[in-house]
N, C-alpha and C positions, 0 to 999 in steps of 0.2 A: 261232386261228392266223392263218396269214398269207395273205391273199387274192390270185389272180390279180391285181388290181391293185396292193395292194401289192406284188406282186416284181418289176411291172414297173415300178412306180414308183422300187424301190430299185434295179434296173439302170440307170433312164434312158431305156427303151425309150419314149418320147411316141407313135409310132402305137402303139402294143400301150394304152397308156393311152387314147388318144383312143379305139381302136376299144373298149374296155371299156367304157367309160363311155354309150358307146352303146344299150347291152345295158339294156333297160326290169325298174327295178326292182333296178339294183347298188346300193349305198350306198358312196358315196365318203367317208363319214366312220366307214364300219366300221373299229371297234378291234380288234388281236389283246389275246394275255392280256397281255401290257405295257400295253397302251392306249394304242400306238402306231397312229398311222392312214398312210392311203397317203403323204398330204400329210408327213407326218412323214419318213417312208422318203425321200421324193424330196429333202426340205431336209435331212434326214443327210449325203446323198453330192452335195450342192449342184448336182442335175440343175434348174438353172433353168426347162426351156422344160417340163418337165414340172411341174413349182409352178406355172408360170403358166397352166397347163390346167387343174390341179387345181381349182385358187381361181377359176376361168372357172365349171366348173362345180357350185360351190358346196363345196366344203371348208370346212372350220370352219379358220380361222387361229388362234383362239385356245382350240382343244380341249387339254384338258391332258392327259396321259398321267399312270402309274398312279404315279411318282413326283413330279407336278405339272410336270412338262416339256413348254413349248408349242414348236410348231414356230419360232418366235421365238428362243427361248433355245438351240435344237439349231444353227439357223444360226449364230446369232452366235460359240456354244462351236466351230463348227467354221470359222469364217472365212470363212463363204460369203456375199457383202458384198451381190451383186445379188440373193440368196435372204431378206437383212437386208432390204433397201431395199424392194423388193417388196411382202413381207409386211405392213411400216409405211407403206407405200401405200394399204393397204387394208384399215389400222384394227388390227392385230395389237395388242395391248398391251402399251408396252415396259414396265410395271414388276410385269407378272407374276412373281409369286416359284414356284418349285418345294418340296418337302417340307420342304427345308432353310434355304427362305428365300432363295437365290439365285436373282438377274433374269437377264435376258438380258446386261446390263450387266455384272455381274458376271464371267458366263463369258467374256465379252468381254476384260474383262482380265484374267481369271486366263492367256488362253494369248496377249496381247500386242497383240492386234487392235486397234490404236488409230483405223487407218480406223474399224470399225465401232460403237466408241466413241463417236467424232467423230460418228457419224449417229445413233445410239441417244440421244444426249445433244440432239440437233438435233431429236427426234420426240418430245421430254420425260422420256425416261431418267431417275427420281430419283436424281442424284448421295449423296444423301446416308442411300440404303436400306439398311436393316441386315439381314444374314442373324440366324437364329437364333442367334447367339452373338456374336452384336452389332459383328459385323462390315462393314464400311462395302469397297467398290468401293477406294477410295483406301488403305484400308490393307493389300490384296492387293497394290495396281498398286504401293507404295510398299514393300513385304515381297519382292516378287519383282525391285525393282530397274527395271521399266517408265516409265521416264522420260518418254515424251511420254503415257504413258494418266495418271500424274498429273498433269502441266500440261493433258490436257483438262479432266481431275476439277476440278481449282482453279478454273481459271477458270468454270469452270461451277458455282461455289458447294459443292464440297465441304466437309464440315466438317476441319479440318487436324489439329482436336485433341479430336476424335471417340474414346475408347478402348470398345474392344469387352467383353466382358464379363467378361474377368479384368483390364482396367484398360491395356490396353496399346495404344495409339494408332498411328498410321502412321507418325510418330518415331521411338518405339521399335524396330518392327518394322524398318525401313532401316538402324538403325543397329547394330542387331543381328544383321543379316545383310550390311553390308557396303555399302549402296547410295548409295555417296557422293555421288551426283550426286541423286538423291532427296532424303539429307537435308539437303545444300546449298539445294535449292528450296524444303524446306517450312518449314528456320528462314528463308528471306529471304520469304517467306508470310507470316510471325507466328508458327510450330507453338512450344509451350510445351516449352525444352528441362529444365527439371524438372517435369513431370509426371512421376508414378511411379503403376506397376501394383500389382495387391495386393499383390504379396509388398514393395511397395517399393523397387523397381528403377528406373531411371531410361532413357532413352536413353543417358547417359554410360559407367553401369554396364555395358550391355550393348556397349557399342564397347567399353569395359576391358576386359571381360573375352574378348573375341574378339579382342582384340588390333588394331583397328581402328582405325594411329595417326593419321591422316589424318582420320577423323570422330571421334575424340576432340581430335583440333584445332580443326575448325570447330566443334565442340561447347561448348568451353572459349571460345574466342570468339564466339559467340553468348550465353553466359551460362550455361551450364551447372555447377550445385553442386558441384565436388569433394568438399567437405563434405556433402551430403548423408547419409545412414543409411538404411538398408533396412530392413525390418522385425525383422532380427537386430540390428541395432546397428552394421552396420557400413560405413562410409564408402567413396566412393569412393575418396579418397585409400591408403587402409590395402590396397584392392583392387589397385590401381595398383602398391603397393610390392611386390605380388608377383607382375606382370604380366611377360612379356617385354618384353626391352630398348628395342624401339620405340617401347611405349605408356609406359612411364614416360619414358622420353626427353622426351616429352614436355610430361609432367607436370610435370617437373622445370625445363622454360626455361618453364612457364605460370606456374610458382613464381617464379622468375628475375623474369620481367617484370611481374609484380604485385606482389612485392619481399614475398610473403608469408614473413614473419623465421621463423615456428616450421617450415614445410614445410619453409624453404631450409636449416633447420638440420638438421634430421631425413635431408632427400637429399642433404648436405652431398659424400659422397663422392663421389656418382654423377655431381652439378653438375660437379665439380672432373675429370672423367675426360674433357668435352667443353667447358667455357666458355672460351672465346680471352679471351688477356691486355686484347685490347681490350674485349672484353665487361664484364670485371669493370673496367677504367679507365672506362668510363662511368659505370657504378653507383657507384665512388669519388669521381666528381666531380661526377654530377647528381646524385644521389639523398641520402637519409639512411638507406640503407637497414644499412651496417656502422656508424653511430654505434646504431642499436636492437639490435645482436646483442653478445651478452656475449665477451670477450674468446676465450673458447679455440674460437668457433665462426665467428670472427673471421679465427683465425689459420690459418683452412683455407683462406681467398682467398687473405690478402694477409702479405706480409712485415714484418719489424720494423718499418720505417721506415713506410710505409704505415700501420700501426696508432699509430703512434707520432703522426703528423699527426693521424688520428682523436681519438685520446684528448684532446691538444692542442687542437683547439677546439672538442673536448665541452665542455670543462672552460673555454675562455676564457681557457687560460694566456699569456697574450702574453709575463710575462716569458720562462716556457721556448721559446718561439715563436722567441725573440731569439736563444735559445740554438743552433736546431739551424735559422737561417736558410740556411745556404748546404748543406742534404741533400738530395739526389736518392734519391728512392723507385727501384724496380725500374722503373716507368712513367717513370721520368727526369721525375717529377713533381717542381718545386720547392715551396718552400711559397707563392710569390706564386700560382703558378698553382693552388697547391687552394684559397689565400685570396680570387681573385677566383675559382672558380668556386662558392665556397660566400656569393658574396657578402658578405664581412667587411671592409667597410671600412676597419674599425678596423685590423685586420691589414694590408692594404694598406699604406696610412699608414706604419704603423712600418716593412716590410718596404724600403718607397721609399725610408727616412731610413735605413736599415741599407746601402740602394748594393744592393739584390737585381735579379740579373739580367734587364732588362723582358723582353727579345726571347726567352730560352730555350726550347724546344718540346719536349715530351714524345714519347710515341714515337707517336700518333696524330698527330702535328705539330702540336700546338695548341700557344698564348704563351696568356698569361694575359689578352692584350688578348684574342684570338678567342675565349676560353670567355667572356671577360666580352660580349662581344659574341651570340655564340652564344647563350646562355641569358638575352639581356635585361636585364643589371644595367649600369641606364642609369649610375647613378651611380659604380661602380666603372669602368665603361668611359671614360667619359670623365676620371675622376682617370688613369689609367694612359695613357691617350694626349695627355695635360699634359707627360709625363716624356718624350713621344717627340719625335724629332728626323729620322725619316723617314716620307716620303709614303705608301709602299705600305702600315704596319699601318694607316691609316686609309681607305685605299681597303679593303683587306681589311675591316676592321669593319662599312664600312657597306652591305658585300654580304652579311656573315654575316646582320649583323641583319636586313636584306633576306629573305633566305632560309630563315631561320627564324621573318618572322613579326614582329619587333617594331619596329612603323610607329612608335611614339613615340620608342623611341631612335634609328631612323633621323632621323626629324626633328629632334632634335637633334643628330646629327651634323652633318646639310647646316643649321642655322642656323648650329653654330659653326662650320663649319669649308664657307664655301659655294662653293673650289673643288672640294668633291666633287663639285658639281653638273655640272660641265663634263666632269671628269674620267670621270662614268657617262656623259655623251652621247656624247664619244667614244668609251668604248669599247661 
């Protein structure tokens, strides 16, 4: 049971402890049936000035109790920082485990203490100790959302992509419970975002399926499989399709901007409920992404005429080219301007000798000079600013190319043409 000094220990009383301890023949490291000692009792209820008489007069600092709990790990679990510092003063040992395998470290972060983290980690703390079920310090601080106790773990050499003993690492665990700012820190760490647990889950899986559209974002951009399969067979994608409306939302402009043709086709309807007109005019004019999808899933973007240009120079038809020169698409796209932004000179060419509109702007405001500009087609840009007759599209061009990056066609702007040069000084 529990001795005159331990209860004065656990109240805080320090004379009632000093005068006890006086008494020839106590035992200051008497255990009750817990195997709790006085020194225990006092760093429970963080009576500091009472610890530091205890340990004056010879207390065992690193006496374990009957569940293997040293006064070490009682302070740290209960936040008591000068009762932490203390103890590790005078030799405690921080990477004593308990029954369970949990340090002092551990407790530390399981209730947030990142002060005492900070010192537990500065007195040699193994960052990277595994409790009995192979659980690591960083994959508590990163499960419970503790943001600076995993930036101390890191940098103190945590392992990131350490999984515990059903396979499920500190990635998983954050992203699975929501801790965005956790799993922000541990993919820009290096943490592997497809690693997957037994059952074959992944971090993506488990933001899917909690609906967690924000770390299924940064997840997707980091590099995370949509594709992936679990041990059933079955994809994240497929999981997704039946997620609420947030997390496929997402999915679905991840599909968008990777320009994957089978996803976009399969979430065709869902795409079509939120993509702006401008969205799909980009994809129409940079990409090839509707000349790879088969007509009828085609015709969920874009309209007649729009597929009607596609097909046209899929196919190379320049006669029919000739044919439907002066059509405006719903984008008030002509066909010079899809021909200089799919770079076809050859189109060009004939379009210039047909009298097609140079100057026309679609409803982004782009001419067929600024996309050829825009996207670097040295050669169609400078045939199309042959046929021009004013200053500003070539001032314009050689800001676009400018600002998108292509030094080569700049440079040939300001050889041919070298009142550009004066003309960017001033402005």
């Amino acid at each position: 049971g529990n001795t005159p000094l331990m209860r004065a220990a656990y109240n805080g009383d320090t004379d009632c402890v000093r005068l006890l301890l006086q008494i020839d023949g106590i035992d200051v490291n008497h255990a009750n049936n817990n195997g709790d000692t006085a020194l225990m009792q006092a760093v429970w209820n963080g009576h500091f000035e009472c610890v530091r008489v205890l340990l004056k007069s010879g207390a065992d600092f690193n006496h374990a109790s009957n569940n293997g709990s040293t006064a070490l790990i009682w302070a740290a679990g209960e936040g008591h920082v000068e009762c932490v510092r203390l103890l590790l003063e005078k030799g405690a040992n921080p990477n004593h485990a308990n029954i369970h395998g949990a340090t002092a470290l551990r407790w530390a972060v399981d209730n947030d203490y990142a002060n005492i983290v900070r010192i537990l980690l500065e007195y040699g703390a193994d960052p990277k100790h595994k409790d009995n079920k192979g659980t690591t310090a960083l994959i508590w601080a990163a499960r419970k959302g503790q943001l600076e106790c995993v930036r101390l773990l890191l940098e103190s050499g945590a392992d990131f992509n350490h999984a515990n003993n059903k396979g499920t690492t500190a990635l998983i665990w954050a992203a699975g419970e929501g801790q965005l700012e956790c799993v922000r820190l541990l993919l820009e760490k290096g943490a592997n975002p497809n690693h997957a647990n037994i059952h074959g889950a992944t971090a993506l899986r488990w933001a899917v399926d909690n609906d967690y559209a924000d770390i299924v974002r940064i997840l997707l951009e980091y590099g995370a499989d949509p594709k992936h399969k679990d041990n059933k067979g079955i994809s994240v994608i497929v999981r997704s399709s039946v997620a609420i409306n947030t997390t496929r939302r997402v999915f679905s402009e991840f599909f968008w901007q990777k320009e994957m043709v089978r996803e976009i086709c399969f979430d065709a309807n869902e795409l079509c409920k939120y993509l702006t007109a401008n969205q799909i005019l980009e994809k129409l004019l940079t990409s090839n992404l509707f000349s790879r999808m088969l007509n009828p899933w085609r015709q969920q973007f874009l309209g007649p005429i729009e597929e009607l240009f596609v097909t046209v120079f899929n196919f190379d038809d320049l006669k029919k080219l000739k044919g439907i020169k002066d059509f405006l698409d719903s984008f008030d796209n002509t066909t010079l301007i899809y021909a200089a932004a799919k770079n076809r000179m050859d189109a060009v060419e004939m379009l210039l000798h047909e009298g097609v509109d140079l100057h026309h702007r679609n409803i982004a405001g782009d001419s067929a000079i600024d996309l050829a500009a825009k996207m670097g087609h040295m050669e169609v840009c400078l045939r199309l600013l042959k046929e021009c007759h004013q200053r500003a599209p070539y001032v314009q061009a050689a800001l676009l190319a400018a600002a998108n990056g292509h030094a080569d066609l700049l440079a040939q702007l300001y050889a041919a043409y070298s009142w550009l040069l004066e003309s960017s000084k001033s402005d």
